[in-house]
Z-matrix of the N, CA and C atoms (Angstrom, degrees):
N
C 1 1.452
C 2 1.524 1 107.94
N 3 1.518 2 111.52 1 117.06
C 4 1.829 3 95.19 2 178.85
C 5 1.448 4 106.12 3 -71.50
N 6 1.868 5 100.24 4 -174.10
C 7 1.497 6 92.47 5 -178.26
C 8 1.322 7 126.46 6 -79.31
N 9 1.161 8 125.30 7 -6.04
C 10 1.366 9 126.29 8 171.90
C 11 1.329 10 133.19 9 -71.14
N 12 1.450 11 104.09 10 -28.28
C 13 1.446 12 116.89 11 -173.28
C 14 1.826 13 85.27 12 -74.63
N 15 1.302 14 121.19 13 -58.07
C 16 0.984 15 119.04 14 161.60
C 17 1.344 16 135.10 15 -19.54
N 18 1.421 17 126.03 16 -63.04
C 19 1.400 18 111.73 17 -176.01
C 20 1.714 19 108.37 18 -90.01
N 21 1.530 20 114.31 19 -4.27
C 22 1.192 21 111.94 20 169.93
C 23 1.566 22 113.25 21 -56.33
N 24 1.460 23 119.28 22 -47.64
C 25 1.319 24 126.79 23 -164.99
C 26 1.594 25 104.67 24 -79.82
N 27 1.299 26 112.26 25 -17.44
C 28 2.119 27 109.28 26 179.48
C 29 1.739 28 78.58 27 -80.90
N 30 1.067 29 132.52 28 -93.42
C 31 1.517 30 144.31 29 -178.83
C 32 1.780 31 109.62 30 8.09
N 33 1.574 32 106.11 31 -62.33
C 34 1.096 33 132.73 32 -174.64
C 35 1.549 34 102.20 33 -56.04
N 36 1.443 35 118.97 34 -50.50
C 37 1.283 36 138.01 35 -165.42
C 38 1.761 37 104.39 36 -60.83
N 39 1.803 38 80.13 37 -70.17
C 40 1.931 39 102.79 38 -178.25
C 41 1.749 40 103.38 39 -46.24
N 42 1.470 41 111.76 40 -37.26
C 43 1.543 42 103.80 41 -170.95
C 44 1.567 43 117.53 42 -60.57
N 45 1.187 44 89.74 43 -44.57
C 46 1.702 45 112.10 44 -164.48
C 47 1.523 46 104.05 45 -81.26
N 48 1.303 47 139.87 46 -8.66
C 49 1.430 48 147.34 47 143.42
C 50 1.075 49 134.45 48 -54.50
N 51 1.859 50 124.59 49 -28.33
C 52 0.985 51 160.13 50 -139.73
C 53 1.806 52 89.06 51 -5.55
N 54 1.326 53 111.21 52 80.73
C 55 1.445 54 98.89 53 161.03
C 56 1.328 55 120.59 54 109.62
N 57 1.396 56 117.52 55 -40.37
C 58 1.395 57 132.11 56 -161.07
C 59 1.704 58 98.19 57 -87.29
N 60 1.286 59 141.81 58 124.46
C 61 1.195 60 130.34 59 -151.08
C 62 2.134 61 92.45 60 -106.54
N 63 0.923 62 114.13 61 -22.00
C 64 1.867 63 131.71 62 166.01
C 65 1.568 64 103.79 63 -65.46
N 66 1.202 65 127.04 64 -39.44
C 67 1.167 66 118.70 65 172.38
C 68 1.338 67 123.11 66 -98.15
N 69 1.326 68 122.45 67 -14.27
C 70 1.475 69 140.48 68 150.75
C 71 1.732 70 111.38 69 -47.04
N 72 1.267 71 104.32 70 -26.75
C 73 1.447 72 97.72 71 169.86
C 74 1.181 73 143.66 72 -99.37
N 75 1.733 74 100.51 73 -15.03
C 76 1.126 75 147.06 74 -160.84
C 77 2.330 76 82.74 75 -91.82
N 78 0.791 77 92.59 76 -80.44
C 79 1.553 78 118.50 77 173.26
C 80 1.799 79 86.87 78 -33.01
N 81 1.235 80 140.82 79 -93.25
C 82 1.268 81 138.75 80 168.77
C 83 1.537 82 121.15 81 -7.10
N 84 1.194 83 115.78 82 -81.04
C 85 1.293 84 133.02 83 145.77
C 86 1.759 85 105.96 84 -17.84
N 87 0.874 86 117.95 85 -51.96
C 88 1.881 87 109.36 86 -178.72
C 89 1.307 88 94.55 87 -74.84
N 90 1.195 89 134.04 88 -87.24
C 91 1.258 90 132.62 89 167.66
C 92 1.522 91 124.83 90 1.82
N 93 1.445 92 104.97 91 -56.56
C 94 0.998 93 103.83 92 173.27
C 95 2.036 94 132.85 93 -88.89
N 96 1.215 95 77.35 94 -12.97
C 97 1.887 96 92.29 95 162.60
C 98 1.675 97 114.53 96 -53.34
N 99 1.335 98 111.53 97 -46.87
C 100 1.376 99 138.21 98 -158.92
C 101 1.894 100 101.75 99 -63.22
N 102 1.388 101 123.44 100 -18.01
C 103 1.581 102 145.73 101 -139.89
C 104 1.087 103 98.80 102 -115.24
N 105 1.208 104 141.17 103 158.36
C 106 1.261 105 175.87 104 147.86
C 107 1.572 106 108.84 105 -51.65
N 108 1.012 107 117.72 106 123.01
C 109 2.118 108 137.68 107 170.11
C 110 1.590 109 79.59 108 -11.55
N 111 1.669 110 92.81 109 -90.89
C 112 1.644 111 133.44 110 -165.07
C 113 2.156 112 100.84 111 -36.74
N 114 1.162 113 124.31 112 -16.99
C 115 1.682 114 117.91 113 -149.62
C 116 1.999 115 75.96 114 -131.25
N 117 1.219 116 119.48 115 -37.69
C 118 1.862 117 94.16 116 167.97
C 119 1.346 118 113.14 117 -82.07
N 120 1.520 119 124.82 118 -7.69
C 121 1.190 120 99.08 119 -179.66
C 122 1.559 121 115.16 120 -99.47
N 123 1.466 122 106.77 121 1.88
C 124 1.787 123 132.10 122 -173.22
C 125 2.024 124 91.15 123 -81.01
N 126 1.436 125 92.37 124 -49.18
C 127 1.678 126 97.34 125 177.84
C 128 1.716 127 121.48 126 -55.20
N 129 1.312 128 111.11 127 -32.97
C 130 1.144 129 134.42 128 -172.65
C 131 1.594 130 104.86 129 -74.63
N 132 1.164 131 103.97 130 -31.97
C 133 1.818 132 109.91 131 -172.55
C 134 0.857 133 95.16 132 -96.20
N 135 1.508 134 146.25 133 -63.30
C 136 1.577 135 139.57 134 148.61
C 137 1.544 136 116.50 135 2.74
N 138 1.499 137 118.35 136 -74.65
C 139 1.158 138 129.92 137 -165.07
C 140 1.943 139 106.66 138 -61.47
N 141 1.299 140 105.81 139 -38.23
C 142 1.428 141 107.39 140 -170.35
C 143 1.831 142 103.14 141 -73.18
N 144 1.699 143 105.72 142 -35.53
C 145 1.810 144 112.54 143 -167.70
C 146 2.015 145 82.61 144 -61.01
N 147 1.240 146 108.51 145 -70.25
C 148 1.831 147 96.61 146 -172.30
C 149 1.515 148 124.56 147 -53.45
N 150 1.379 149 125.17 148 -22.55
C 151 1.150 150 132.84 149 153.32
C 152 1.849 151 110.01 150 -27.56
N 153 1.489 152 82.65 151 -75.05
C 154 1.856 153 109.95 152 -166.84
C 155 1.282 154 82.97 153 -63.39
N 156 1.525 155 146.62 154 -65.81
C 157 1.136 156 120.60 155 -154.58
C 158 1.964 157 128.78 156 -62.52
N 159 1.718 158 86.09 157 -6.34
C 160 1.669 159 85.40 158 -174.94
C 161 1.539 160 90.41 159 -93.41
N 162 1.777 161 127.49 160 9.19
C 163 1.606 162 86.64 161 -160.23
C 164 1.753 163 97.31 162 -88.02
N 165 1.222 164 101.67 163 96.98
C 166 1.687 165 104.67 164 172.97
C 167 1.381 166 104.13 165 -114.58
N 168 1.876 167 107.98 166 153.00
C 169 1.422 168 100.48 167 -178.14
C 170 2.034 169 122.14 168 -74.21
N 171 1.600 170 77.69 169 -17.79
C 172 1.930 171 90.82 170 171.18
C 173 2.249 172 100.40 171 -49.71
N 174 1.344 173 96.79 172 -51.04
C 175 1.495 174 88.98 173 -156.92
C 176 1.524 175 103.40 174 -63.60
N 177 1.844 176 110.81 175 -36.92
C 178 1.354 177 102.05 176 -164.80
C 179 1.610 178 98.14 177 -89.10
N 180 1.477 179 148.61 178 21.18
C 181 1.218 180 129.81 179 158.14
C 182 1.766 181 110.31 180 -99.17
N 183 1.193 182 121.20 181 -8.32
C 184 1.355 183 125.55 182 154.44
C 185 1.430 184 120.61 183 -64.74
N 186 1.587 185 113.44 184 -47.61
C 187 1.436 186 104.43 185 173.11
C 188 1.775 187 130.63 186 -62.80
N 189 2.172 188 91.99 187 -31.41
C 190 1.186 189 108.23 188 160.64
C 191 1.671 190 130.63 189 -58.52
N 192 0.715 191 101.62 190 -51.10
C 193 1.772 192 104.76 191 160.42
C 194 1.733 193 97.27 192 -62.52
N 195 1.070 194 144.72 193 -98.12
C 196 1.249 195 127.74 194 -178.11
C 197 1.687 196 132.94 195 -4.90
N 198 1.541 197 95.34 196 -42.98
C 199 1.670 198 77.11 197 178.70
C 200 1.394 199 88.95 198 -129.62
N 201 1.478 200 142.83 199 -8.53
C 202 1.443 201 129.17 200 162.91
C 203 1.015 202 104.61 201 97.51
N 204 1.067 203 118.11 202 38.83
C 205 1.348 204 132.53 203 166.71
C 206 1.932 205 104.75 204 159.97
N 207 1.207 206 106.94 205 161.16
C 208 1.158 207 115.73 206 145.83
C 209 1.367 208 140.40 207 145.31
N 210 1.629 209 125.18 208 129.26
C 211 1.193 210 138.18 209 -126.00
C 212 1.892 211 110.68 210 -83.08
N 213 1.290 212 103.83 211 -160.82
C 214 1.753 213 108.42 212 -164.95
C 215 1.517 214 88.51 213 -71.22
N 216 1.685 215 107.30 214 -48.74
C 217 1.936 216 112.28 215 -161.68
C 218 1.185 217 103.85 216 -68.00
N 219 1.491 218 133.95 217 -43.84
C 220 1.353 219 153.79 218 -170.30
C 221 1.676 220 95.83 219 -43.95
N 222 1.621 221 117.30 220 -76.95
C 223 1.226 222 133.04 221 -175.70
C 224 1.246 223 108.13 222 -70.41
N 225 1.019 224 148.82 223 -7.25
C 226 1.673 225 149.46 224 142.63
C 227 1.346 226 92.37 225 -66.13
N 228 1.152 227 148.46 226 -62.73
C 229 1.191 228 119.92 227 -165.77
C 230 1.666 229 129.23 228 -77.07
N 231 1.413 230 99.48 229 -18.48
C 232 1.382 231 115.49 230 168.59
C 233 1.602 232 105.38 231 -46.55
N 234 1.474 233 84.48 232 -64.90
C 235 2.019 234 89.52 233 -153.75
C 236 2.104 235 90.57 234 -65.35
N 237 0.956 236 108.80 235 15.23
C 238 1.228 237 91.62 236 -176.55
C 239 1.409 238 118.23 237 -107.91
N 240 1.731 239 89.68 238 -12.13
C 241 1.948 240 129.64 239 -179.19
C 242 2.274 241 98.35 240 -76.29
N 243 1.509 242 79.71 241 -31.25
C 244 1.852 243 100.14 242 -156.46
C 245 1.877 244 83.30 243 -62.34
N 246 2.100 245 108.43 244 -70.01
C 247 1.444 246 87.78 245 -160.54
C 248 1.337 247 103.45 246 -76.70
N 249 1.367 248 149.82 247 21.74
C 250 1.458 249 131.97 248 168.46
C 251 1.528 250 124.73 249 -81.37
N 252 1.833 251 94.23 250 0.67
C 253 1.396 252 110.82 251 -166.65
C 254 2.079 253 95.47 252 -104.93
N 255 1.091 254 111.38 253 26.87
C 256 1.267 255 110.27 254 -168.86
C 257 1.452 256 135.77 255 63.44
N 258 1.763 257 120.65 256 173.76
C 259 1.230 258 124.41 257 178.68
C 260 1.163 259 119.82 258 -26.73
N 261 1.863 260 101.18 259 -64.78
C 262 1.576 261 109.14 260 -142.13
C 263 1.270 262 91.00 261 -71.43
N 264 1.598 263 128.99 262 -67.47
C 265 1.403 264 132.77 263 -153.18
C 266 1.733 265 89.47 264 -75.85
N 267 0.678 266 144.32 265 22.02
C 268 1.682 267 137.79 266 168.22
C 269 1.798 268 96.68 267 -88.05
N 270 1.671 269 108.45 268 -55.61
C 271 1.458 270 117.42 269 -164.39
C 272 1.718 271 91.00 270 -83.05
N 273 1.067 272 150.13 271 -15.82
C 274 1.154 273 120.60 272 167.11
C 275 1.350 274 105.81 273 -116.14
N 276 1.356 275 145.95 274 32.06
C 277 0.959 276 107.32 275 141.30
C 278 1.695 277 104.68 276 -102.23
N 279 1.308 278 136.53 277 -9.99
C 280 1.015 279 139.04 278 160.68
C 281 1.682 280 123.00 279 -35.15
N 282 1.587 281 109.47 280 -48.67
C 283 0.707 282 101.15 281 -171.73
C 284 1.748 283 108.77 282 -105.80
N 285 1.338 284 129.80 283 -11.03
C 286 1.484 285 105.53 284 160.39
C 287 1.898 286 90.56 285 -139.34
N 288 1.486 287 111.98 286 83.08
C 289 1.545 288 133.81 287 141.79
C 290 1.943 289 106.05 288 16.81
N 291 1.313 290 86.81 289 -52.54
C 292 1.412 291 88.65 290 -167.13
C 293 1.680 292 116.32 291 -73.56
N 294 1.100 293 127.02 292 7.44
C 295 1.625 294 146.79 293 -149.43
C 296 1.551 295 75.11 294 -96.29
N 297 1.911 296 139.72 295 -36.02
C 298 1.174 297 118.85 296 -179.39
C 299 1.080 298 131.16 297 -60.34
N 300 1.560 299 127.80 298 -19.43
C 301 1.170 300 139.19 299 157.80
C 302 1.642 301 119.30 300 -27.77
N 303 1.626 302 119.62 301 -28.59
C 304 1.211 303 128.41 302 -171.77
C 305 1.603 304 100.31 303 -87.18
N 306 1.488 305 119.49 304 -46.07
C 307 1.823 306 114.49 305 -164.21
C 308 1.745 307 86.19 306 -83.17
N 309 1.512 308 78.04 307 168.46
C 310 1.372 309 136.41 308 -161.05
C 311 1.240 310 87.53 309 -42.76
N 312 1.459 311 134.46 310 152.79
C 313 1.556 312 120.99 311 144.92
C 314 1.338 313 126.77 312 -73.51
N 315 1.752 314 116.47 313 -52.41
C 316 1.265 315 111.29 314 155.82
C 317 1.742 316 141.39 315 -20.35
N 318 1.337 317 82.60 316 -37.18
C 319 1.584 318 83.49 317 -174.41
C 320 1.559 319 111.53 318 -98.41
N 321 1.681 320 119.73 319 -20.44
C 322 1.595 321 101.26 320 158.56
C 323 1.871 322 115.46 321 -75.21
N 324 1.129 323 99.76 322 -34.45
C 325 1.704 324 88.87 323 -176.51
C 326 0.967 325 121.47 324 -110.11
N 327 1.597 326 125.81 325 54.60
C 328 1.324 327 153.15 326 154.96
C 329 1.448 328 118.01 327 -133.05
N 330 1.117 329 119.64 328 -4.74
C 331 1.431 330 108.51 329 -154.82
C 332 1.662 331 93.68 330 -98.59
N 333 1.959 332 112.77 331 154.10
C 334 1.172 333 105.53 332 -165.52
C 335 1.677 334 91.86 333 -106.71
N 336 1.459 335 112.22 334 115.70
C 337 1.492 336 122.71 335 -154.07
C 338 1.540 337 101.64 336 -93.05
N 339 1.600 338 126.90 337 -21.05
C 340 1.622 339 118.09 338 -161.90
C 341 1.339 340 90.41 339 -79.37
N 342 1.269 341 134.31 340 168.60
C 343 1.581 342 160.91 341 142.03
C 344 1.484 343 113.23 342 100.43
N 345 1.208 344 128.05 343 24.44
C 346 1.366 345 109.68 344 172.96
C 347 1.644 346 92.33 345 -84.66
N 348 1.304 347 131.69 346 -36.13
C 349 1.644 348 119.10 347 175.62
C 350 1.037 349 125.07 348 -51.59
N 351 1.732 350 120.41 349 -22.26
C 352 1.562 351 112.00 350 -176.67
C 353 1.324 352 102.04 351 -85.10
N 354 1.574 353 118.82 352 -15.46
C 355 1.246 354 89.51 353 -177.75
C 356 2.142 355 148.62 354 -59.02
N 357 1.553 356 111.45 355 -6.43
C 358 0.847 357 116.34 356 -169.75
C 359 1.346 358 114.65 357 -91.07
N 360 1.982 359 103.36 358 -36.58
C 361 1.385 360 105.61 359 161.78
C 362 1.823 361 120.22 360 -59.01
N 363 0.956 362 110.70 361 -22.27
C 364 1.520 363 126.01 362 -172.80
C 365 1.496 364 96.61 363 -68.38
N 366 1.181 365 124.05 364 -50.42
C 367 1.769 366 112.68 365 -157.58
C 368 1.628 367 101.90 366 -94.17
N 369 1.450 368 99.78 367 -24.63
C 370 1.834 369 113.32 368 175.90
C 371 1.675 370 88.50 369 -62.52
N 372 0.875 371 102.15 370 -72.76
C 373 1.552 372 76.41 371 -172.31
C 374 1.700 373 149.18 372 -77.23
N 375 1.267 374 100.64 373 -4.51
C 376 1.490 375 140.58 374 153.58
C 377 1.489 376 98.48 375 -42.44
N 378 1.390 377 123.25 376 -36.88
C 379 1.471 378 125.54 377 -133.05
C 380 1.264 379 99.34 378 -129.56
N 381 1.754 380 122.56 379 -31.17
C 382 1.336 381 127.90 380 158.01
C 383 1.200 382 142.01 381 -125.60
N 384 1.580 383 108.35 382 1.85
C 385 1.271 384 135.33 383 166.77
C 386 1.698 385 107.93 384 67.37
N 387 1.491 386 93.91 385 22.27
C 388 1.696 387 101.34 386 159.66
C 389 1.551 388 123.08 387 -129.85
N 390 1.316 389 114.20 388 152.80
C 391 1.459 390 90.26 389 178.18
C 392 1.473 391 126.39 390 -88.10
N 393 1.624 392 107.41 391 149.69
C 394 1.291 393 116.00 392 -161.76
C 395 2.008 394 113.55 393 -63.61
N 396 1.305 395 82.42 394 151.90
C 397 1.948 396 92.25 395 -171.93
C 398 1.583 397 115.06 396 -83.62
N 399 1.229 398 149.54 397 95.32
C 400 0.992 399 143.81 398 -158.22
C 401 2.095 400 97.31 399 -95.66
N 402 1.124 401 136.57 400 91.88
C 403 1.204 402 156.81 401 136.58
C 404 1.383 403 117.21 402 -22.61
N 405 1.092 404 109.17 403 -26.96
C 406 1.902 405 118.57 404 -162.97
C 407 1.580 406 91.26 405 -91.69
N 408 1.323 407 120.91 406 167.82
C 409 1.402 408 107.52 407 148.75
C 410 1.758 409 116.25 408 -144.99
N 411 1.175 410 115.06 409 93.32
C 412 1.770 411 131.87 410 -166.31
C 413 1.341 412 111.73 411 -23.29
N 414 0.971 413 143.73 412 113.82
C 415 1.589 414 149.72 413 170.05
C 416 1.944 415 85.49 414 -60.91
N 417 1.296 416 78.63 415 120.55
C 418 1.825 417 122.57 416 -177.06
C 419 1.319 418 112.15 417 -74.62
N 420 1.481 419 101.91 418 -46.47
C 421 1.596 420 118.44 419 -145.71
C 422 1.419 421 94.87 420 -91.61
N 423 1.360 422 114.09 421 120.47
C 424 1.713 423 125.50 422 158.82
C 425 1.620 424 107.25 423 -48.55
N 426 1.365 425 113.78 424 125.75
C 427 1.672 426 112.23 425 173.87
C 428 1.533 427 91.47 426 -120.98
N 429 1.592 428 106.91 427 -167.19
C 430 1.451 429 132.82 428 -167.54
C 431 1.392 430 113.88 429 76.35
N 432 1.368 431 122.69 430 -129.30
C 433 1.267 432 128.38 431 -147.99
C 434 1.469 433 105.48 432 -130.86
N 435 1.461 434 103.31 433 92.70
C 436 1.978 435 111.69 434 -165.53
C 437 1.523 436 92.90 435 -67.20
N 438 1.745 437 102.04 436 154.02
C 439 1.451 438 121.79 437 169.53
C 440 1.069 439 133.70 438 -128.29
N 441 0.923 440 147.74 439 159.26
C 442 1.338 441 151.01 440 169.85
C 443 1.749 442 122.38 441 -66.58
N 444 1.206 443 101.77 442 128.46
C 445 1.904 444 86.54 443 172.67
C 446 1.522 445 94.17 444 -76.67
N 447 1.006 446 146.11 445 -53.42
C 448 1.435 447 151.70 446 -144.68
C 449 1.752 448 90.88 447 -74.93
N 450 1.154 449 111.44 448 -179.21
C 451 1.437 450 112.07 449 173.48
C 452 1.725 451 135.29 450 44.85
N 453 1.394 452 103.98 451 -175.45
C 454 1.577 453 97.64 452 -166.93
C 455 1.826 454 110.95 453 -91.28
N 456 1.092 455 107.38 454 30.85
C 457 1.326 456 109.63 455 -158.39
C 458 2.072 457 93.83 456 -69.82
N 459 1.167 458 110.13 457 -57.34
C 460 1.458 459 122.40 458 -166.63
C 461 1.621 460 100.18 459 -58.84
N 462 1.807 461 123.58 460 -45.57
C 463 1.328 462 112.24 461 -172.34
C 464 1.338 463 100.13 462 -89.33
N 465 1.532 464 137.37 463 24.28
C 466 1.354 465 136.02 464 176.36
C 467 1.567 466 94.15 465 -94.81
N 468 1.179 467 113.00 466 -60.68
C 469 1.877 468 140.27 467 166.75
C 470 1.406 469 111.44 468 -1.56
N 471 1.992 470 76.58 469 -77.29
C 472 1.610 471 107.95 470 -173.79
C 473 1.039 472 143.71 471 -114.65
N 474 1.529 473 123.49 472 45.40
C 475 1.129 474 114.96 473 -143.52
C 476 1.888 475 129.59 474 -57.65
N 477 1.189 476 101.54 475 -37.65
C 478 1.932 477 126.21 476 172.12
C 479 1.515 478 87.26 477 -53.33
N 480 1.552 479 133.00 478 -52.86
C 481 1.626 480 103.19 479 -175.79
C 482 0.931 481 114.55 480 -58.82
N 483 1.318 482 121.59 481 -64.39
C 484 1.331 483 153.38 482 175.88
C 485 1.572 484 96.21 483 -7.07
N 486 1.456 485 111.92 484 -76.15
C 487 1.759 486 137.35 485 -169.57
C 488 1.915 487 87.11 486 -48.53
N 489 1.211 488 110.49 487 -77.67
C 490 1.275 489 119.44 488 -167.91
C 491 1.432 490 116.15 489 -49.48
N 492 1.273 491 133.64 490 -44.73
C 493 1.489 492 137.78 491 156.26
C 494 0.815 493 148.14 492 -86.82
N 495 1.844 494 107.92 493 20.69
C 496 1.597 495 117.53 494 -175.94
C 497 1.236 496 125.61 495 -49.74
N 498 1.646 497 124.96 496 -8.24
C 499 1.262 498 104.54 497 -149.48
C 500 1.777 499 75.33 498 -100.75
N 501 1.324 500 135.65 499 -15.51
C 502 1.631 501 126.13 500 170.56
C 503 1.687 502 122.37 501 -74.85
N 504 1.231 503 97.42 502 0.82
C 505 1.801 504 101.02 503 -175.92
C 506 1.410 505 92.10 504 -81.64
C-alpha cells in the first residue's frame, strides 16, 4: 500500500469521527472492511513502519514533559494517538516534537490513545477468522537524542513545553 493510499484512509477515518477517538476506530474499521485480505494487511505494516518511525526519544520527551511522566505503553500509545491525527501533523510533529506546544491541551491529555493499531488485526480477522500476518517488523529501538529524567536535559530540548507545562515538571 503506498503512503498515500495510506494516510487517505486514517484522514478519511479522523474526518468522519469528528473528534471522538472510539469512533475514529470504529470509522477505521469501515474503511478498512471496504479493502482487500492482501491491502489490510499492507495497511497493517504501514501502520507499525510509522509507528517505529516516530519511536524517537525527541517525540517521547515532549510527551514526557506533557504529562510528567511517561511510560513504554503510554508512548506507544501516543505515537499511535500522533498517526491517527493524520499526514500533516504526523510529519511535523515527528519531526520537531515541540510543534505540540501549539494543540489544544485538552486534547493531548485526555485523549484515549490505545487501539487505533488493533484495528487492522481486528477486521483481518473479523473477515477471516484468522489472525492477521504482520511481515513488517517495527524498529523497536528508541533513536535520536537520549535524556535524562533527572536534570535539565528535557527543558534545554523544550523550552515552549517546558513554559507551557510547568506545573507537570
Amino acid at each position: 500500500m503506498d503512503e498515500g493510499q495510506f494516510w487517505r484512509i486514517i484522514q478519511t477515518a479522523k474526518d468522519s469521527a469528528i473528534g471522538d477517538y472510539e469512533q475514529q476506530q470504529e470509522e477505521l474499521a469501515n474503511e478498512l472492511r471496504k479493502l482487500t485480505l492482501d491491502n489490510i494487511i499492507l495497511f497493517g505494516n504501514r501502520f507499525r513502519y510509522f509507528r517505529g518511525q516516530a519511536n524517537t526519544w525527541e517525540l517521547w520527551g515532549a510527551i514526557y514533559i506533557i504529562h510528567g511522566g511517561c511510560g513504554d505503553d503510554s508512548f506507544n500509545d501516543f505515537r499511535e494517538w500522533v498517526i491517527g491525527q493524520g499526514s500533516e501533523f504526523y510529519y511535523r510533529t515527528v519531526n520537531d516534537p515541540e510543534t505540540l506546544v501549539d494543540v489544544d491541551t485538552a486534547k493531548i491529555e485526555n485523549v484515549e490513545w490505545e487501539g487505533l493499531s488493533y484495528v487492522p488485526a481486528a477486521v483481518f480477522e473479523e473477515l477471516t477468522g484468522q489472525a492477521m500476518p504482520y511481515p513488517y517488523r517495527e524498529k523497536l529501538e528508541t533513536t535520536g537524542n537520549e535524556w535524562e529524567e533527572e536534570g535539565d536535559d528535557l527543558k534545554q530540548m523544550f523550552p515552549k513545553l517546558t513554559v507551557k507545562y510547568s506545573d507537570n515538571i
